[in-house]
C-alpha positions, 0 to 999 in steps of 0.5 A: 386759222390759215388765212384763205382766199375765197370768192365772197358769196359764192365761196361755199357754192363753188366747192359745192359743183367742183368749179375751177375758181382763178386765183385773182378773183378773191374778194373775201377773208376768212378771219378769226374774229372775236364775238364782241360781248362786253367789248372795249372801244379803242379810239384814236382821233388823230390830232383834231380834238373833239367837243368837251361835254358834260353829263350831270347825272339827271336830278331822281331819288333813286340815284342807280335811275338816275346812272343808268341814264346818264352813263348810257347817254355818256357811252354813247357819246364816246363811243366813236371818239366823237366827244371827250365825256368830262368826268363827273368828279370834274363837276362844279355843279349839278344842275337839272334844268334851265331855272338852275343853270348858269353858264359862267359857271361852266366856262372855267372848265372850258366845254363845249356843251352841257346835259342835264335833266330831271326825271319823276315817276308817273304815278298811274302808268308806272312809267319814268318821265325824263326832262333833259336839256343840251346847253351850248357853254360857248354860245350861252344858249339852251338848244335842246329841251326834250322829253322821254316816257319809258317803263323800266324795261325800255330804259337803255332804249331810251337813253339811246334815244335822247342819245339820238337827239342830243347828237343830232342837235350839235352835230346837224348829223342823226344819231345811230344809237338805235341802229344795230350790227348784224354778222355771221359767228362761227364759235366753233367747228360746224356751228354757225350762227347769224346775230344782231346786237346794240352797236356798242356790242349789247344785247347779242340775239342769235337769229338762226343757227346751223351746222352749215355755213351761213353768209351774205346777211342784209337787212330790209330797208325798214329794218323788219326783215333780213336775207340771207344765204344758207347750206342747210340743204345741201347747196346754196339757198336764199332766206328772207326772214321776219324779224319779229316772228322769225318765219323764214321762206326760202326764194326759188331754189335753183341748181349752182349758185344762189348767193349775195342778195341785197335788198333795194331802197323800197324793200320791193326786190333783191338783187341776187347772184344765180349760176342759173344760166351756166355763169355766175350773173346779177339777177333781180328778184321781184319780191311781189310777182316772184318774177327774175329778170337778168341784169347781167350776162357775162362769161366772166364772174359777176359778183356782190351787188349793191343797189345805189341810193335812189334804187335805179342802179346796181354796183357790182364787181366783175373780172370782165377786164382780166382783174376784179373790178367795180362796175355800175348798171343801170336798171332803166338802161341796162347800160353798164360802166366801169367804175374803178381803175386804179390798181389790179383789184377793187371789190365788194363796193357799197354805195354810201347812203347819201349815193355820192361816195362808194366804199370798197376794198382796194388791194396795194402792194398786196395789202388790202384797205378799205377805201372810198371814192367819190361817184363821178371823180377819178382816184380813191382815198384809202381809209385804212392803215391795216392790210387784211381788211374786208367786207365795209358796211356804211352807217345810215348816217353816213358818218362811220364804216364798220369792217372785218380786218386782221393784224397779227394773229387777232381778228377783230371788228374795226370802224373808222369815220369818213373824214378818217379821224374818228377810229375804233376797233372791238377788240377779239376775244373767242370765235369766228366772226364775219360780214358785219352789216350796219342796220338802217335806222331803227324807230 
């Protein structure tokens, strides 16, 4: 696939009205990327070793029960290079609660923590009761006794649960097991699909397929619904659709642009790119009165909003100064700042959840990385080593950043913590696959 340098999520609505786009102001690539089913994680932590924890298979007859626990708490551990997972035939015993525990034992194997557990079947609901314990080897104390009811179907989903809370215990940081990544497949010509799945890549459910392009999916801030943008009707259209019901409404449609919607904080508005008045500005949508007010007016190109933590601000990216840069408005005020100076391109900014650091795409010596820097503080931090990277998506923890990049001719999904330590990539196999987007927190 020849790599292209298209506009973010006004790419298809210019060609559609024939505009004439300058070449500097690209903020998005294309990229063969692989669908990312039954996908391998590669990590690389640089030289910071990771906590040592054990997970003894919890105590049940049925050991295939018993596995599918363990083991998924075990992936879930691993999964971002956070914890090195001892394996089970390293063991010296099996314990499964407090009673049974002794920690000299565990000491000579020089580990950081210990889950173990039990599980019993409720005998008049049908429904498995696991009983699970963190024990903290170096401080020889039990820091977590926790208790799980599932049916047999909702197993997995439990298991990233407890996952959840053993994460949290020894990290203070919530766990993201729960969450999942949504993102737009194109598994071939004319075929476009827009999908969620696990973050380990499981669980693939495609929300909305078309033979014309989809792009700029978010999600609600209660994870219930997503937008979306469509050409399913020729032009550029916005969806919001229910996630439990699958209905879809389209907000009201104009001629040209309408493109990049973004949710606020209190899932009562969305920030949206519109042509409406002749140039591509940031609009506000009222989702209760349907009400539209302008936020920006340019005759530059004004792009790819992003709402910050406590919804009273909007970062954007603009060419007002003669180069795609960040900007920041206030929605009180309508005062607007710019954020972003160093190098002659910084675009498609996301502020992180806890509001103090912002992510983005910063272009040097013509290679593109994701890159972060601190609101309030001059300079940037460049995250990434690669050099075709794209559309950064910040976990609701605020720990990891998933993104589009491209090394050789292999497309993939990439993700790396923000100190920088924890790397991981999803290898590609078949298919286009663009603008991953990270959920809030899921119950």
């Amino acid at each position: 696939m020849i790599l292209r340098k298209i506009l973010e999520n006004l790419t298809y609505n210019f060609l559609q009205i024939n505009m004439s786009l300058k070449v500097f102001f690209v903020s998005i690539f294309l990229f063969s990327l692989s669908i990312f089913s039954n996908i391998t994680i590669e990590i690389s932590r640089g030289t910071e070793e990771p906590p040592r924890i054990a997970i003894v298979p919890f105590l049940y007859d049925d050991q295939s029960i018993s596995y599918l626990l363990t083991n998924q708490i075990s992936d879930n551990l691993s999964l971002f290079g956070e914890f090195e997972i001892i394996a089970n035939s390293d063991l010296i015993a099996f314990p499964s609660s407090p009673e049974d525990f002794f920690y000299n034992d565990w000491k000579t194997l020089d580990i950081d923590y210990v889950v173990a557990g039990f599980i019993s079947l409720e005998e008049d609901t049908s429904k498995f009761i696991v009983n699970y314990f963190l024990f903290d080897i170096r401080q020889g104390r039990n820091l977590l006794n926790g208790t799980a009811r599932s049916s047999a179907d909702s197993l997995v989903l439990s298991s990233h649960k407890m996952s959840n809370r053993i994460y949290k215990q020894i990290t203070g940081v919530d766990g993201i097991f729960t969450t999942k990544l949504m993102y737009i497949l194109n598994p071939e010509k004319d075929k476009y699909q827009l999908n969620i799945c696990d973050i380990n890549g499981d669980n693939e459910i495609t929300l909305f397929d078309s033979p014309e392009p989809i792009m700029s999916p978010d999600w609600s801030p209660d994870g219930k619904k997503i937008s979306y943008v469509s050409f399913e009707n020729g032009n550029s259209e916005i969806f919001i659709q229910d996630l439990s019901s699958g209905k879809r409404n389209s907000l009201r449609r104009y001629p040209g642009i309408n493109s990049a919607p973004v949710w606020s904080p209190n899932g009562n508005y969305l920030a949206f790119v519109s042509s409406r008045s002749g140039n591509p500005d940031v609009y506000l949508y009222d989702l209760k009165t349907e009400k539209i007010s302008r936020i920006t007016a340019h005759y530059g190109i004004d792009t790819e909003p992003s709402f910050s933590a406590n919804g009273r601000k909007l970062l954007f990216t603009s060419n007002r100064s003669g180069t795609p840069q960040l900007y920041e408005v206030s929605l009180i005020t309508r005062k607007i700042s710019r954020i972003t100076f160093d190098g002659n391109y910084n675009a498609r900014g996301r502020y992180f959840p806890d509001g103090k650091n912002i992510v983005f795409v910063h272009r040097s010596d013509e290679k593109f990385h994701i890159s972060i820097k601190r609101l309030g503080k001059s300079g940037l931090k460049m995250l990434t080593e690669t050099a075709l990277d794209e559309s950064p998506s910040v976990s609701p923890n605020n720990n990891f950043i998933i993104y589009a990049t491209k090394d050789a001719e292999n497309g993939y999904l990439a993700g790396i913590s923000l100190d920088g330590l924890a790397k991981f990539k999803i290898p590609s196999k078949i298919g286009a696959i663009r603008e991953p987007v990270w959920s809030p927190f899921l119950n």
